[in-house]
N, CA, C and O atoms as CSV, one atom per row, in Angstrom:
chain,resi,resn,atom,element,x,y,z
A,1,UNK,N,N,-10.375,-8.794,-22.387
A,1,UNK,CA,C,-10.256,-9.072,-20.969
A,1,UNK,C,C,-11.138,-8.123,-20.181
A,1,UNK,O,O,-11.290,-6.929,-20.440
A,2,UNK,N,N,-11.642,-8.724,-19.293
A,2,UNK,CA,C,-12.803,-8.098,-18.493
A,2,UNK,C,C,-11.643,-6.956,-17.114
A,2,UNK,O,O,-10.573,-7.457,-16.768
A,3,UNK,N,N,-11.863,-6.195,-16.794
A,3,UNK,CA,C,-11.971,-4.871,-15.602
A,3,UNK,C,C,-12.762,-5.079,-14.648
A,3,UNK,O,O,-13.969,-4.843,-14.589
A,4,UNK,N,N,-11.887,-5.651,-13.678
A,4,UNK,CA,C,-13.048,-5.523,-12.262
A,4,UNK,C,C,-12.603,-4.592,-10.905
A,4,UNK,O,O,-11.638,-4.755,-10.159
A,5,UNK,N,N,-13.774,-3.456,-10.864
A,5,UNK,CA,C,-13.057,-2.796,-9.655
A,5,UNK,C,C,-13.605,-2.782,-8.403
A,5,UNK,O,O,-14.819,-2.895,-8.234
A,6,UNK,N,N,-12.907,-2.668,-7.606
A,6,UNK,CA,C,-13.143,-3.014,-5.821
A,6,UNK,C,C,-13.572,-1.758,-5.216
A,6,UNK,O,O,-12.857,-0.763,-5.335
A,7,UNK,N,N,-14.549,-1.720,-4.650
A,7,UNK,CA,C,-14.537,-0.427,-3.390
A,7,UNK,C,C,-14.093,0.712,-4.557
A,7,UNK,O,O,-12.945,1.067,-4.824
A,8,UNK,N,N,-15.215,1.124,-5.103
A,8,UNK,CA,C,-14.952,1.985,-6.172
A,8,UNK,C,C,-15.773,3.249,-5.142
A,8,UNK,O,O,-16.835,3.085,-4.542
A,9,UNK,N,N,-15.005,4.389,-5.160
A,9,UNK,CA,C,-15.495,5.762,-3.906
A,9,UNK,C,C,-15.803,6.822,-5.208
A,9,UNK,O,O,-15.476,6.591,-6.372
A,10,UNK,N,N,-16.349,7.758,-4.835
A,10,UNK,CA,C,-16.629,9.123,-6.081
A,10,UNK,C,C,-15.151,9.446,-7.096
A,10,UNK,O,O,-15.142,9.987,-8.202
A,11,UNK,N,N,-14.168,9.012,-6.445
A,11,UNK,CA,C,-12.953,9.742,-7.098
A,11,UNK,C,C,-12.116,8.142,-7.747
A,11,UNK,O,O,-11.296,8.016,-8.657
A,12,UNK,N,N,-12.685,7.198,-6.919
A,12,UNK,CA,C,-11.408,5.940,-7.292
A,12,UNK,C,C,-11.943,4.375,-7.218
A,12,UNK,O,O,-13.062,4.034,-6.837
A,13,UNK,N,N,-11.109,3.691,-7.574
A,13,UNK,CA,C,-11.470,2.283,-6.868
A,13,UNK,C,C,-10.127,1.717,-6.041
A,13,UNK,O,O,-9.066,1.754,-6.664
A,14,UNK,N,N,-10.116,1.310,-4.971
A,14,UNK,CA,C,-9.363,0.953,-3.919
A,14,UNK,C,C,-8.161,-0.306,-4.617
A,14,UNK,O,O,-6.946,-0.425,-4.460
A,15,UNK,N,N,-9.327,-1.231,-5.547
A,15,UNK,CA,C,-8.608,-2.127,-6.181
A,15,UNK,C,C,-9.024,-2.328,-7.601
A,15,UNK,O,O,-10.237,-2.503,-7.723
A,16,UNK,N,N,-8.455,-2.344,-8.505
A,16,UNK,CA,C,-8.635,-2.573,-9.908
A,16,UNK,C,C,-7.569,-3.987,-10.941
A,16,UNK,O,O,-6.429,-3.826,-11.376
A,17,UNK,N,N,-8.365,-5.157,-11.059
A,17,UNK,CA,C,-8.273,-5.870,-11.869
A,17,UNK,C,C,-8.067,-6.015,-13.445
A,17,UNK,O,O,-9.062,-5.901,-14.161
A,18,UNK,N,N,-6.918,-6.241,-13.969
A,18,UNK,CA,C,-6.840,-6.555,-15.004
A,18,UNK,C,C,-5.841,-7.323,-15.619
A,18,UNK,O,O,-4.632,-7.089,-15.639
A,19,UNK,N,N,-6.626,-8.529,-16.264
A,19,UNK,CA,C,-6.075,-9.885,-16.198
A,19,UNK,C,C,-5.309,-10.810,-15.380
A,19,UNK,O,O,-5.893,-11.652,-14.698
A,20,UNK,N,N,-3.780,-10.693,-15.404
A,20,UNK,CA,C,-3.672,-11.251,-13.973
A,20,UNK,C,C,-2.624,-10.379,-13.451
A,20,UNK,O,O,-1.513,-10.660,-13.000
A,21,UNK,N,N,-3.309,-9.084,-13.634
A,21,UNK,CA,C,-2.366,-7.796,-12.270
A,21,UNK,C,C,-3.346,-7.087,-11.925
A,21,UNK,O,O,-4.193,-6.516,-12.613
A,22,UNK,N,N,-3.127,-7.170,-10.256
A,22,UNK,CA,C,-4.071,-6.099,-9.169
A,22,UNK,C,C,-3.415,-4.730,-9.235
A,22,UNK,O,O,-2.220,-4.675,-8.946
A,23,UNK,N,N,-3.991,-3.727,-9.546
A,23,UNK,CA,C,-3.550,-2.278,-9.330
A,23,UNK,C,C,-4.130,-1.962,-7.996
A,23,UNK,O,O,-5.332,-2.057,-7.749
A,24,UNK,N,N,-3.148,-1.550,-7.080
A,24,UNK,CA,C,-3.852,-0.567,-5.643
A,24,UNK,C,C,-3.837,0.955,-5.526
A,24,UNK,O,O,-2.781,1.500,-5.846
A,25,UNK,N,N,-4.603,1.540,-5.215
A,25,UNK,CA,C,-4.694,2.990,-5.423
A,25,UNK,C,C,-3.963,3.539,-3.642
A,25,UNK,O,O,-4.071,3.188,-2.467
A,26,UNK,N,N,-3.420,4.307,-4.245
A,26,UNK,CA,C,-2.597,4.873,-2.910
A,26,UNK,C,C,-3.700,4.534,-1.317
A,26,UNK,O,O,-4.842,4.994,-1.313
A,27,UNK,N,N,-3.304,3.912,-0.378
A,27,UNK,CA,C,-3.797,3.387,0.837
A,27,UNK,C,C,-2.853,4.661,2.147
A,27,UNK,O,O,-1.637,4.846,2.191
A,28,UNK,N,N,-3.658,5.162,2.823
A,28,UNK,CA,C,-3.552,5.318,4.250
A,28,UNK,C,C,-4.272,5.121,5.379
A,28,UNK,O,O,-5.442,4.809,5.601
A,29,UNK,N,N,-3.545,5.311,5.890
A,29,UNK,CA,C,-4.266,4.576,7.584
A,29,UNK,C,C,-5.421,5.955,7.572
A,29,UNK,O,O,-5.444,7.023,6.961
A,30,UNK,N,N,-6.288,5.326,8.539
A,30,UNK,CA,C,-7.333,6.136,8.815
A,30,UNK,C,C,-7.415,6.353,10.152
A,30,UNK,O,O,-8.153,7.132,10.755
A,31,UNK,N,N,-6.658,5.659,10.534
A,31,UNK,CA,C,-6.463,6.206,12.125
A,31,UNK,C,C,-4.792,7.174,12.254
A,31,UNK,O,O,-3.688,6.631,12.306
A,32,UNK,N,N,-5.047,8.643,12.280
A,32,UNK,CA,C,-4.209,9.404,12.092
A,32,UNK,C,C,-3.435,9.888,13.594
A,32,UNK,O,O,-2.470,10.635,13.753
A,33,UNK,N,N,-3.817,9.548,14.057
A,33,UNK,CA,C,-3.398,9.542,15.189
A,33,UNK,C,C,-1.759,8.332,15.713
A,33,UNK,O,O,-1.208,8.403,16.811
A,34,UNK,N,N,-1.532,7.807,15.097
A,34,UNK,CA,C,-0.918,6.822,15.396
A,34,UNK,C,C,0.521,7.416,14.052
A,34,UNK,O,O,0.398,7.971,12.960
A,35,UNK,N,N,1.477,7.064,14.645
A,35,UNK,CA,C,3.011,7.673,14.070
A,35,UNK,C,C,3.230,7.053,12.889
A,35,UNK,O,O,2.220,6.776,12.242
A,36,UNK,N,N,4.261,6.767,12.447
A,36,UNK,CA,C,4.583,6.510,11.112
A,36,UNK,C,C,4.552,4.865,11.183
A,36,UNK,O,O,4.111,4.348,10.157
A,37,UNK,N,N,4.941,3.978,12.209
A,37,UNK,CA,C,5.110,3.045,12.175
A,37,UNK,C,C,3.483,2.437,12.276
A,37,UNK,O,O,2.909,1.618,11.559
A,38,UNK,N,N,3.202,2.888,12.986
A,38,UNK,CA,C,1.427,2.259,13.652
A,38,UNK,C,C,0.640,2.695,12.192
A,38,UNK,O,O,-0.061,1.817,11.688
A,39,UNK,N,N,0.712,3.754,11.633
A,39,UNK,CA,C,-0.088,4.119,10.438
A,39,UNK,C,C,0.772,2.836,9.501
A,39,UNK,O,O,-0.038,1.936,9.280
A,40,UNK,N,N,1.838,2.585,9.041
A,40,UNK,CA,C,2.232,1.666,8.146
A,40,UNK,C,C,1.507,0.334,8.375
A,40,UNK,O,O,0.834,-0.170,7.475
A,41,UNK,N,N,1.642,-0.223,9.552
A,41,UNK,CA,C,0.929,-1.414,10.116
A,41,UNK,C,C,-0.353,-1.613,9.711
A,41,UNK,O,O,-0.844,-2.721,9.499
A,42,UNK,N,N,-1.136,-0.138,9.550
A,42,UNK,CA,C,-3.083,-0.283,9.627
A,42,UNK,C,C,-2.829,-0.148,7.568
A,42,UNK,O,O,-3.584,-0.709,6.774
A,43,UNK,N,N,-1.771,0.602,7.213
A,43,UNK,CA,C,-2.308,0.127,6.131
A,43,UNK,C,C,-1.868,-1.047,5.017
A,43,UNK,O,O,-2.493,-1.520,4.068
A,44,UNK,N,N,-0.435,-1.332,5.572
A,44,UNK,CA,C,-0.088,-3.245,5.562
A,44,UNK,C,C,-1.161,-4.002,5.794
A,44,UNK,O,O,-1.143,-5.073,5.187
A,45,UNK,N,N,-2.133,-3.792,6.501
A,45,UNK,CA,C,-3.018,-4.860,7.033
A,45,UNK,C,C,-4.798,-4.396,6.111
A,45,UNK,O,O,-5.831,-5.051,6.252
A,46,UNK,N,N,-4.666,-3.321,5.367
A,46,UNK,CA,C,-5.685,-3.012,4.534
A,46,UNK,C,C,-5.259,-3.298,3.362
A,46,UNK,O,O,-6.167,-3.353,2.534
A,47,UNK,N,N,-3.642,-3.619,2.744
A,47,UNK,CA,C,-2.747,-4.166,1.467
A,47,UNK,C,C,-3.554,-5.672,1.568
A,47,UNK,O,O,-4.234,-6.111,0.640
A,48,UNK,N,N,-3.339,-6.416,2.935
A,48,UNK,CA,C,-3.842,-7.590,2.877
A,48,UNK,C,C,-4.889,-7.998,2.738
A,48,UNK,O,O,-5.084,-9.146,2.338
A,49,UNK,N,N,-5.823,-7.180,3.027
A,49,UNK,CA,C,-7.621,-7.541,2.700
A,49,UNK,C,C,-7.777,-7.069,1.044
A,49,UNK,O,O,-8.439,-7.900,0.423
A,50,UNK,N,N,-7.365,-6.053,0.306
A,50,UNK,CA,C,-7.595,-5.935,-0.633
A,50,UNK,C,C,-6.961,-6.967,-1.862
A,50,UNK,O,O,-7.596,-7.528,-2.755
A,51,UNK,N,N,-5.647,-7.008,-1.616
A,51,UNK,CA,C,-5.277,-8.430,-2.243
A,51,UNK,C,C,-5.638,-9.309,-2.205
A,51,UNK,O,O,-5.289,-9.782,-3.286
A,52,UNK,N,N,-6.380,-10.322,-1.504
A,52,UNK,CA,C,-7.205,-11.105,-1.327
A,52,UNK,C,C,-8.735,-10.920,-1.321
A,52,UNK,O,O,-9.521,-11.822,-1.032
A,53,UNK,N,N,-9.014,-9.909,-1.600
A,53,UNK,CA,C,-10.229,-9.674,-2.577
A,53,UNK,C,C,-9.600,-9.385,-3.876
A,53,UNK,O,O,-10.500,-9.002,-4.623
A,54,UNK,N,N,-8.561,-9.391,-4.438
A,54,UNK,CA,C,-8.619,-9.405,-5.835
A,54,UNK,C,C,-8.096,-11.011,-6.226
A,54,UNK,O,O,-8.007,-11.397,-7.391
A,55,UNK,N,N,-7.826,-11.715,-5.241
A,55,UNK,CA,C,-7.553,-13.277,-5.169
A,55,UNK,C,C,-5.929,-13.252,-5.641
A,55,UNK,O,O,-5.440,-13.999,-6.489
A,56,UNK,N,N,-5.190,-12.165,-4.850
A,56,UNK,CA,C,-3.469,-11.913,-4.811
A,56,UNK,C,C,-3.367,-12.248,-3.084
A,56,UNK,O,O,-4.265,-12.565,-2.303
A,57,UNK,N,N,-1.788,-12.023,-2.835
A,57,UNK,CA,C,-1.386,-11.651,-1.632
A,57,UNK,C,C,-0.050,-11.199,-1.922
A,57,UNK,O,O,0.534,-11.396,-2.988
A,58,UNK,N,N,0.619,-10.297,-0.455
A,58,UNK,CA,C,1.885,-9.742,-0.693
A,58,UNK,C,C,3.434,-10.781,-1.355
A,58,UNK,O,O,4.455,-10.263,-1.809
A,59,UNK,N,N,3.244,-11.909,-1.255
A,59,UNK,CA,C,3.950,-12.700,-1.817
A,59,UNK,C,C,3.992,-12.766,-3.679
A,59,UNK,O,O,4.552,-13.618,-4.370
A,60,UNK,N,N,3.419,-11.895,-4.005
A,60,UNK,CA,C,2.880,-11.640,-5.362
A,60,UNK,C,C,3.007,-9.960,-5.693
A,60,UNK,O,O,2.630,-9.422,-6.734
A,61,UNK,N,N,3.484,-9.453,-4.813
A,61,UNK,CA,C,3.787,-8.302,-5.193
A,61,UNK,C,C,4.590,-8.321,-5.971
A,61,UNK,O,O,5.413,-9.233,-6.055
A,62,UNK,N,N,4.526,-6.816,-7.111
A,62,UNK,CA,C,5.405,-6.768,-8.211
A,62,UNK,C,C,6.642,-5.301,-7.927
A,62,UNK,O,O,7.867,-5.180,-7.964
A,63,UNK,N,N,5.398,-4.347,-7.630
A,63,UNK,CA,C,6.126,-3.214,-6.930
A,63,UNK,C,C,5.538,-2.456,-6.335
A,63,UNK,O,O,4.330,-2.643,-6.192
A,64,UNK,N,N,6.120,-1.405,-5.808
A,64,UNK,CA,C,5.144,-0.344,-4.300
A,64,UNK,C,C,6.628,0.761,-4.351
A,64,UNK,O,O,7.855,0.793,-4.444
A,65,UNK,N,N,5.373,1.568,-4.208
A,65,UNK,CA,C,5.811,3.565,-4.302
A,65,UNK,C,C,5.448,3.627,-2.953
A,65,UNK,O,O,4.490,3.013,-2.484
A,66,UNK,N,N,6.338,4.495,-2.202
A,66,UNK,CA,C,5.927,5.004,-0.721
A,66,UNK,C,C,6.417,6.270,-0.463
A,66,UNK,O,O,7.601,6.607,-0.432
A,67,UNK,N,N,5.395,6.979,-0.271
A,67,UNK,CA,C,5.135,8.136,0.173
A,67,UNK,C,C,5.544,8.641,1.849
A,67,UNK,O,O,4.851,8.262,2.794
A,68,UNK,N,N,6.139,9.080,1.941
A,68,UNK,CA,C,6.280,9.788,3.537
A,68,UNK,C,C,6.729,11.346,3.652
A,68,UNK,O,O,7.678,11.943,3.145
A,69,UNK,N,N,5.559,11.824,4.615
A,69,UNK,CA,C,5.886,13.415,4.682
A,69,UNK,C,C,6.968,13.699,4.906
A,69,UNK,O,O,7.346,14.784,4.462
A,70,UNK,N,N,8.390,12.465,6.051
A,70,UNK,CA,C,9.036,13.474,6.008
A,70,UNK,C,C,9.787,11.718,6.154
A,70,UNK,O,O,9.380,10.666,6.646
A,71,UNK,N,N,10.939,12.103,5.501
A,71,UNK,CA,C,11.909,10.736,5.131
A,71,UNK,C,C,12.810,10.106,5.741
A,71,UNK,O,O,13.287,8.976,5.639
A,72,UNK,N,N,13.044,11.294,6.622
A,72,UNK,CA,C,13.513,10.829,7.896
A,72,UNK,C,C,12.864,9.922,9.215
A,72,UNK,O,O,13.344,9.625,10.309
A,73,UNK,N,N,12.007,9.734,8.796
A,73,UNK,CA,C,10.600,8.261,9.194
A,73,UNK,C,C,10.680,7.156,8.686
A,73,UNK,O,O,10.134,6.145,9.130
A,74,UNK,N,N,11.719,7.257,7.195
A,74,UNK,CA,C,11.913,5.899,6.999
A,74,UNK,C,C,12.369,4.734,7.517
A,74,UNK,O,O,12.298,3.732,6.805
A,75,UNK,N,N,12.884,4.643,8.755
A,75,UNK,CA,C,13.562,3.453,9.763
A,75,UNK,C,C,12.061,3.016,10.152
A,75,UNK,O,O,11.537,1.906,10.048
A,76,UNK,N,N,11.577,4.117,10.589
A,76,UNK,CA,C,10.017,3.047,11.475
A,76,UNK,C,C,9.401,3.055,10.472
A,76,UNK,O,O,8.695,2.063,10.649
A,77,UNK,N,N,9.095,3.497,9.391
A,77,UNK,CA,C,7.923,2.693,8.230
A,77,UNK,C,C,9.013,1.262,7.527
A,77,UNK,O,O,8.559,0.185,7.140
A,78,UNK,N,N,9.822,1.483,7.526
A,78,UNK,CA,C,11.148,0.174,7.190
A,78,UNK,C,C,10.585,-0.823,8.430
A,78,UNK,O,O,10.115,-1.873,7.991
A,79,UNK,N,N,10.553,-0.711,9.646
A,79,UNK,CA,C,10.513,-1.618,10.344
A,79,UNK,C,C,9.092,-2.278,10.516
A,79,UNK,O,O,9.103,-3.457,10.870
A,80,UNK,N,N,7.857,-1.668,10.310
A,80,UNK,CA,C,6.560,-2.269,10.100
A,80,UNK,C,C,6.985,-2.954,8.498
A,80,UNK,O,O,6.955,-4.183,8.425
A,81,UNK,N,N,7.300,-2.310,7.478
A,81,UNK,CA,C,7.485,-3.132,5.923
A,81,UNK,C,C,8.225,-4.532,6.734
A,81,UNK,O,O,7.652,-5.608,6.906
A,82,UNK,N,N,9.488,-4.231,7.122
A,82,UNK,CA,C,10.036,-5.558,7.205
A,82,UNK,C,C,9.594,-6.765,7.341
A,82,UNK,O,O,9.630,-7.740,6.590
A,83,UNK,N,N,8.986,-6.526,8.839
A,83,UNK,CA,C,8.426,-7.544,9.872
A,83,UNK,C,C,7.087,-8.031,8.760
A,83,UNK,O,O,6.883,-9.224,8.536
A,84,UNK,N,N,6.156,-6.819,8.060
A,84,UNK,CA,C,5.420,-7.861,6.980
A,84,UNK,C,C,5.496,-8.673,5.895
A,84,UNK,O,O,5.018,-9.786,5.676
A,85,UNK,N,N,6.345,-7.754,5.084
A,85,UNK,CA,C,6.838,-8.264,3.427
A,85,UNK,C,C,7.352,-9.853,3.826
A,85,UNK,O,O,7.921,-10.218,4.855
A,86,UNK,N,N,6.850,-10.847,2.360
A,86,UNK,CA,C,7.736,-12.122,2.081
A,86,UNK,C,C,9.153,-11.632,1.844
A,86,UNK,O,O,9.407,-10.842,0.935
A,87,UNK,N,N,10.024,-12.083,2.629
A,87,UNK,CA,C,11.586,-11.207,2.124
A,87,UNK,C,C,12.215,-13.058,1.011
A,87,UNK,O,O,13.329,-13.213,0.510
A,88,UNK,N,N,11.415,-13.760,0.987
A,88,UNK,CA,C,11.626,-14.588,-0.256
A,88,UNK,C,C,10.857,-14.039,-1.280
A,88,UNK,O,O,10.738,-14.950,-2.099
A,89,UNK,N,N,10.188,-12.916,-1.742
A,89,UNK,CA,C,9.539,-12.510,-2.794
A,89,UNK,C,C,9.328,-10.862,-2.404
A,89,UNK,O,O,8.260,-10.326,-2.108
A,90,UNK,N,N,10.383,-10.360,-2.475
A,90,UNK,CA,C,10.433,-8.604,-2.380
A,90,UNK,C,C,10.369,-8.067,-3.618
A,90,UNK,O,O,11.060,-8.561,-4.509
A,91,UNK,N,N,9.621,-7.086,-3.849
A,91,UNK,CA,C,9.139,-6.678,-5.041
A,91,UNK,C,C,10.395,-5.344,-5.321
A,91,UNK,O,O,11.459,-5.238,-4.710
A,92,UNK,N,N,9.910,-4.488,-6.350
A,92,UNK,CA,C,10.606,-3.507,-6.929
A,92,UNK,C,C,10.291,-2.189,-6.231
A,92,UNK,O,O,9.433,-1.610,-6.897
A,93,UNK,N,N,10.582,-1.602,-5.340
A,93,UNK,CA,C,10.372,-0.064,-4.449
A,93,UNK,C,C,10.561,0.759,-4.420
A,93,UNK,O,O,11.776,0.914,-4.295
A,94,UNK,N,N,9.770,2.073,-4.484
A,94,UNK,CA,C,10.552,3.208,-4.017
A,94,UNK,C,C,10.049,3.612,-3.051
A,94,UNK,O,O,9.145,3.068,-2.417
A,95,UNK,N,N,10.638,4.727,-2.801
A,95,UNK,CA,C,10.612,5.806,-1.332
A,95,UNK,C,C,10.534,6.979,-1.603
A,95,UNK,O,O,11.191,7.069,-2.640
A,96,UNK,N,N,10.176,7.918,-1.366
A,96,UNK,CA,C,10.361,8.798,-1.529
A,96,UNK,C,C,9.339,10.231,-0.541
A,96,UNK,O,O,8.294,9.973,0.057
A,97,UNK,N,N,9.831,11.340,-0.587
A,97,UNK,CA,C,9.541,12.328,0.461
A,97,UNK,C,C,8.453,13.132,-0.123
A,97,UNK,O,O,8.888,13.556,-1.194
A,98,UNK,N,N,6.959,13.645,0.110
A,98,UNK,CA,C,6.039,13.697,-0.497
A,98,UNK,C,C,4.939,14.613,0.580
A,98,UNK,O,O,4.639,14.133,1.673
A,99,UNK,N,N,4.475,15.769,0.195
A,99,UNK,CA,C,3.375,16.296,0.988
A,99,UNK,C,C,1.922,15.219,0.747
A,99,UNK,O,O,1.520,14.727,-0.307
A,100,UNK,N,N,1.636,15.154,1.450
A,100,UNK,CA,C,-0.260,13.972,1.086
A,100,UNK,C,C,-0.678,14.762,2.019
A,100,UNK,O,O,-0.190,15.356,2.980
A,101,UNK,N,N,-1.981,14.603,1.388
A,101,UNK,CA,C,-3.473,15.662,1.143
A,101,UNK,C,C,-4.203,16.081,2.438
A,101,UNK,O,O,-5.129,16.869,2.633
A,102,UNK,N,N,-3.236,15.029,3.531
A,102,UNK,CA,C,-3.837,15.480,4.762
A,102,UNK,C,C,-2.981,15.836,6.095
A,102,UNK,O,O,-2.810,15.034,7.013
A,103,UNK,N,N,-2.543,16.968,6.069
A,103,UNK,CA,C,-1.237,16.570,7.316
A,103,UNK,C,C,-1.517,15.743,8.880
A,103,UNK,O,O,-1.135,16.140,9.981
A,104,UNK,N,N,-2.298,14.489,8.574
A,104,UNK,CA,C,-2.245,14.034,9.758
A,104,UNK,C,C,-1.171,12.415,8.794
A,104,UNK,O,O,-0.248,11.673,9.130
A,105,UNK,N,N,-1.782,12.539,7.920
A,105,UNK,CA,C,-0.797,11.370,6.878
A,105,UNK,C,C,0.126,11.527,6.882
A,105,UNK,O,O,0.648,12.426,6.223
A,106,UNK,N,N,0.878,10.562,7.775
A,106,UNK,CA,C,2.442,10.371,7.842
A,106,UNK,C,C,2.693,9.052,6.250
A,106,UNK,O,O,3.570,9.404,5.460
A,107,UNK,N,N,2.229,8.217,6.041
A,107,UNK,CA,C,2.807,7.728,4.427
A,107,UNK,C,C,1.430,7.117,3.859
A,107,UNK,O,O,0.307,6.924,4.326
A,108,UNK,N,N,2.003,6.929,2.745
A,108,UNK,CA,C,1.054,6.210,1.621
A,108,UNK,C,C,1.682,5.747,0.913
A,108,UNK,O,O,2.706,6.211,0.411
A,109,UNK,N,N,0.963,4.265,0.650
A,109,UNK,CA,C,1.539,3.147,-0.123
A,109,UNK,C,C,1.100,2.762,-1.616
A,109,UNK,O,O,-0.080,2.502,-1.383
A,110,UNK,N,N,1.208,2.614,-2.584
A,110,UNK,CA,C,0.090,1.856,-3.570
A,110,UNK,C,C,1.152,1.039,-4.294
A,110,UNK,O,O,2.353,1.302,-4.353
A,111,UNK,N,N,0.519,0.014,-4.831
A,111,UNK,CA,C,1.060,-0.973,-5.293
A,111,UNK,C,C,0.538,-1.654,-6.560
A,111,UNK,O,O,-0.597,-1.447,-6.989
A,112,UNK,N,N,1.377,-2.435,-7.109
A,112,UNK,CA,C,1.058,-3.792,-8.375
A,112,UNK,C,C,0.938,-5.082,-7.766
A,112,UNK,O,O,1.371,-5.220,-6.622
A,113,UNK,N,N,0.625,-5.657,-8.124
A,113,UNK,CA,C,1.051,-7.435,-7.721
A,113,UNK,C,C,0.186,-8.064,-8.848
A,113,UNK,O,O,-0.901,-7.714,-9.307
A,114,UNK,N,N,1.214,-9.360,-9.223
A,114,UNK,CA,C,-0.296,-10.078,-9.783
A,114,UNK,C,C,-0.972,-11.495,-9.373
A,114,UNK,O,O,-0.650,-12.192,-8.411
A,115,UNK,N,N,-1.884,-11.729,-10.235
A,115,UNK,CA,C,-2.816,-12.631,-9.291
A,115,UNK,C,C,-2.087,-13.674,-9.193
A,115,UNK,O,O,-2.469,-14.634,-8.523
């Protein structure tokens, strides 16, 4: 089976193919300025362009790890997830409380799904 990777940067590839499961490499917003909920939103909406360049979408998710500096943020990153996720096809999740590499990063997401 062939390996195909997406938006491959010096350290990673954004999306990685193999057979019929998309691997996503941890995603944050890049606009840091914006709180826990507004950062979840920009990178929900970068989940959706990359899945559909690997020819997936969130309805095909399998599971997703989430990262947040501080966990007590989980209601407003819960309330951007909600309003996006298929809640007829909710995948397997965690949560959990996590320093990331930049303290303007309020969470980070990465995920499975398959095609």
């Amino acid at each position: 089976m062939e390996i195909k990777r997406h938006e491959q940067e010096k350290i990673l590839s954004h999306a990685v193919e193999y057979g019929n499961t998309v691997y996503l490499a941890g995603i944050v917003a890049k606009d840091l300025t914006r709180g826990v909920k507004g950062q979840t939103e920009e990178i929900l909406g970068e989940i959706d362009r990359l899945l559909a360049i690997a020819g997936s979408n969130k309805s095909r998710i399998l599971s997703a790890t989430i990262w947040l500096t501080d966990i007590r943020n989980r209601p407003a990153m819960n309330e951007a997830w909600s309003a996006w996720i298929d809640t007829r096809n909710l995948p397997a999740r965690a949560c959990v409380e996590a320093k990331l590499a930049d303290p303007g990063m309020l969470v980070e997401i990465a995920l499975v799904a398959a095609k």
